[in-house]
N, C-alpha and C positions, 0 to 999 in steps of 0.2 A: 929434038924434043926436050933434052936436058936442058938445053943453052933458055929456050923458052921456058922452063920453070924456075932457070935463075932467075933470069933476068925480073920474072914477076915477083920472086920471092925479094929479091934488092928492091923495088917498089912497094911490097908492104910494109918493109925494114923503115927505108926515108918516110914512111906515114905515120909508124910509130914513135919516130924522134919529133913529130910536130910536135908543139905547142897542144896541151890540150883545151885551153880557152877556146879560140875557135871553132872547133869539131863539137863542144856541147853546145855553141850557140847554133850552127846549121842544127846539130839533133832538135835545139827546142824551138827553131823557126818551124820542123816537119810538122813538131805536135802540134803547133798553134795554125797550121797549114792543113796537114789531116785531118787530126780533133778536135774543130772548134769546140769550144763551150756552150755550153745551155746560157742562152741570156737567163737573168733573175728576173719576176713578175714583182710588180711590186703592189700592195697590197692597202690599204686604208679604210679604216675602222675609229669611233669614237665609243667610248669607256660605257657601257648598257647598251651597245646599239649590236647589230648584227652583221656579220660579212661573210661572201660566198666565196668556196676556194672552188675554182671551175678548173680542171685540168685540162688539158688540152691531152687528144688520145686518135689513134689513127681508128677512123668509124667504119674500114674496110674491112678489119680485125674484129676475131673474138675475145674477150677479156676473160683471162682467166685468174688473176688476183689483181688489185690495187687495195696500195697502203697510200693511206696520208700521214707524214709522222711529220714531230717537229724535233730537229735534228736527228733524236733516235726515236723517241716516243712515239708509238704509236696512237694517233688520234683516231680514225674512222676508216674504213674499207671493207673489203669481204675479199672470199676465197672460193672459186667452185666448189672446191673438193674437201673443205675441212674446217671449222672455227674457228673465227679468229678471238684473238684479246677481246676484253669488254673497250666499247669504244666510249669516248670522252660525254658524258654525259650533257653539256652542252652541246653536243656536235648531231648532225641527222645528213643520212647520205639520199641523195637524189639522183637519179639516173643514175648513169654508171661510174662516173668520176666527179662528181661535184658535192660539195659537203657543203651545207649550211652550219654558220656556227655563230650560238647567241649568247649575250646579254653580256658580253665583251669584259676582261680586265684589261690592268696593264701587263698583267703576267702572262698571259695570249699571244703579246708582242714575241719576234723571232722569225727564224728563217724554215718554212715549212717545203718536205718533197714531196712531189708524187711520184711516186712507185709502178707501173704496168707493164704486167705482164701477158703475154697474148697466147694462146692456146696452141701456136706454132713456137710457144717457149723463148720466143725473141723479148729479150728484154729493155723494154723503152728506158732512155737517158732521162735521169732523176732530173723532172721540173722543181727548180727551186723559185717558190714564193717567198716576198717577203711580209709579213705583217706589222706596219705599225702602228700601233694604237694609239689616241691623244683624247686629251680632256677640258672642255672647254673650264676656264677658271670662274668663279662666279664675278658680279659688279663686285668692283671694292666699293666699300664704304670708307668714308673720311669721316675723323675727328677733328672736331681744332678747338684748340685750348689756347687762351692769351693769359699773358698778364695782367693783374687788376687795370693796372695803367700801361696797357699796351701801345699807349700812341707813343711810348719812346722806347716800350723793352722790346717783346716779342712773344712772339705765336709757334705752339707747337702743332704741325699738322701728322697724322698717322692712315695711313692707306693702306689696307691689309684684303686679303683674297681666298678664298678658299677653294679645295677639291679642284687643283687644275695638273695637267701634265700634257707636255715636258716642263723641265724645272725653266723657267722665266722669274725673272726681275722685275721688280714694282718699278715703272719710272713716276715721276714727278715734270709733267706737261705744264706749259709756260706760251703766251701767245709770241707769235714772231716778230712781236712791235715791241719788244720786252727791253729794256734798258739793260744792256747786258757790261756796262763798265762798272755796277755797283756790284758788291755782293749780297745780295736782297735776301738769298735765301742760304741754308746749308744743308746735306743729310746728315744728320747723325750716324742713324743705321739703318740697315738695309738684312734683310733674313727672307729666307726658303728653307721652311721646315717638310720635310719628307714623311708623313704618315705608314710604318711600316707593313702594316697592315693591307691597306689599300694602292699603298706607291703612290697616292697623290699630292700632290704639292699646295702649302700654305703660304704664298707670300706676301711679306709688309716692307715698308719704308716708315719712317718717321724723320721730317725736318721741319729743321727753325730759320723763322722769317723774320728778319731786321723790321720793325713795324716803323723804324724813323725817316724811313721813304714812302711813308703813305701806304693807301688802301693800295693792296693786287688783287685782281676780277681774271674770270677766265681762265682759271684755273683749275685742271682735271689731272686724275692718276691712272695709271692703265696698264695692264699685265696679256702678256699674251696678246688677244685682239679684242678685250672688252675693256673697256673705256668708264669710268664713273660720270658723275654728274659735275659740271660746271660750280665750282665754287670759289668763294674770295674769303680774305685773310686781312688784318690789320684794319680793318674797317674804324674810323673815329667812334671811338665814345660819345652817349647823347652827351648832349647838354644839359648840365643839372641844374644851373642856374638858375631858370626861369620856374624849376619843379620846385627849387628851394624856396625858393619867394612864395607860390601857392600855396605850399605846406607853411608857411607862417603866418599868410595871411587869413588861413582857414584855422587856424589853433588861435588869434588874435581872435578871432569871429567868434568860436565857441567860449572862451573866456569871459568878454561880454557880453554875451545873453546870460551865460553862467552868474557874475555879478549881479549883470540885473535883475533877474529871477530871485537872484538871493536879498536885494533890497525891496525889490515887491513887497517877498515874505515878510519882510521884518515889519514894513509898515502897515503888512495887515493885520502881526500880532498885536502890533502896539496900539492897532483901533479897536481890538478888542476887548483889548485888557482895559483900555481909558469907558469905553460904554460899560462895562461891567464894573468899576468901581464907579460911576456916576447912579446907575441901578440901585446901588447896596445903599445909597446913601437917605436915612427918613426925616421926615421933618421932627420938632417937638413939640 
């Protein structure tokens, strides 16, 4: 009996000289073998709109509390036996594990649990939800400004966006027949301004277009997944020449009627004035 308590005692001895590497990877293969994890739900909501947290809960069971909380916070739930927190004043519970929650920000985004507990005191493995929230950006509007004589300087274009989220980048869209061995165009700069208030995102680009390779068509700006309208840049200047000549020939026009008007007058004072000294004149 001795000899066998050695012998096992020299075998726990050689286990403890292992390596302890090995021995916490079997330990964390059992946890991930025993206790899997709760998959995460994932969740999707736009910024004013409304989304449903529906828990998933065993329907054989009685429920004797559920929490919705986000990380710690308590959002919505009840309790048999006792009152709970004031719950989120956007939030309204339905059935017995499902919360409606409205008129969404960005600050709602995050990782939400649900809590149940059943009247047999077993307590359900916290469902993690995740929520993320986004915001459609509105149309950009474009500017474009040229040089008085743009057909050889150039054109500034400005594409700017507002109330959108996540943070996105203005691009500046080009058709795919584009001559891409010149350098036609350039950004200057590029910005996404973050309103701290709201978390929503402002973005603009502004760039300049070489206008001494002609008129560019087909051209849009776009953030996110809206798109602006088709516009071109560097377009020719009319032709003034043919205006110039009108406007001279229409000022040459008024000048003489002008003159002649003014020699009418004259010869019709002078037929006046000649009848009226012929008048005056008496015999003797």
């Amino acid at each position: 009996m001795m000899a066998s308590s050695q012998i096992l005692q020299c075998f726990l001895n050689q286990l403890l000289l292992l390596r302890l590497t090995p021995i916490w990877a079997v330990i964390g293969l059992l946890f991930v073998t025993v206790w899997p994890t709760v998959a995460q739900l994932q969740l999707k909501g736009e910024v004013g709109q409304n989304v449903t947290f529906d828990c998933p809960r065993d329907k054989s069971k009685e429920i004797k509390l559920f929490y919705l909380q986000k990380d710690t916070v308590y959002v919505n739930g009840y309790h048999v036996n006792k009152p709970l927190s004031e719950s989120w004043e956007n939030t309204e519970r339905d059935d017995w594990t499902t919360v409606h929650m409205y008129r969404l920000n960005i600050s709602h985004q995050g990782t939400y649990f649900c809590i149940i507990q059943y009247t047999d005191n077993q307590l359900d493995d916290k469902q993690q939800i995740h929520l993320s929230v986004t915001a459609n950006y509105s149309k950009p509007t474009v500017t474009v400004s040229c040089d008085k004589n743009h057909e050889y300087g150039g054109c500034l274009v400005r594409c700017a966006s507002q109330g959108g989220y996540p943070r996105n980048k203005m691009m500046l869209n080009r058709p795919a027949t584009w001559n891409t061995s010149h350098q036609i165009w350039k950004v200057l700069n590029s910005s996404e301004h973050q309103d701290k208030d709201s978390m929503l995102f402002d973005s603009s680009s502004t760039a300049c277009f070489n206008c001494s390779y002609g008129k560019q068509e087909m051209l849009s700006c776009s953030v996110g997944e809206v798109t602006s309208d088709m516009f071109s840049v560097c377009e020719p200047p009319p032709d003034t020449g043919n205006h110039d000549v009108i406007v001279k020939a229409i000022c040459a026009i008024v000048v003489f009627i002008i003159v002649v008007v003014l020699v009418l007058l004259c010869r019709c004072r002078k037929g006046r004035q000649a009848g009226d000294a012929a008048g005056s004149v008496r015999p003797e």
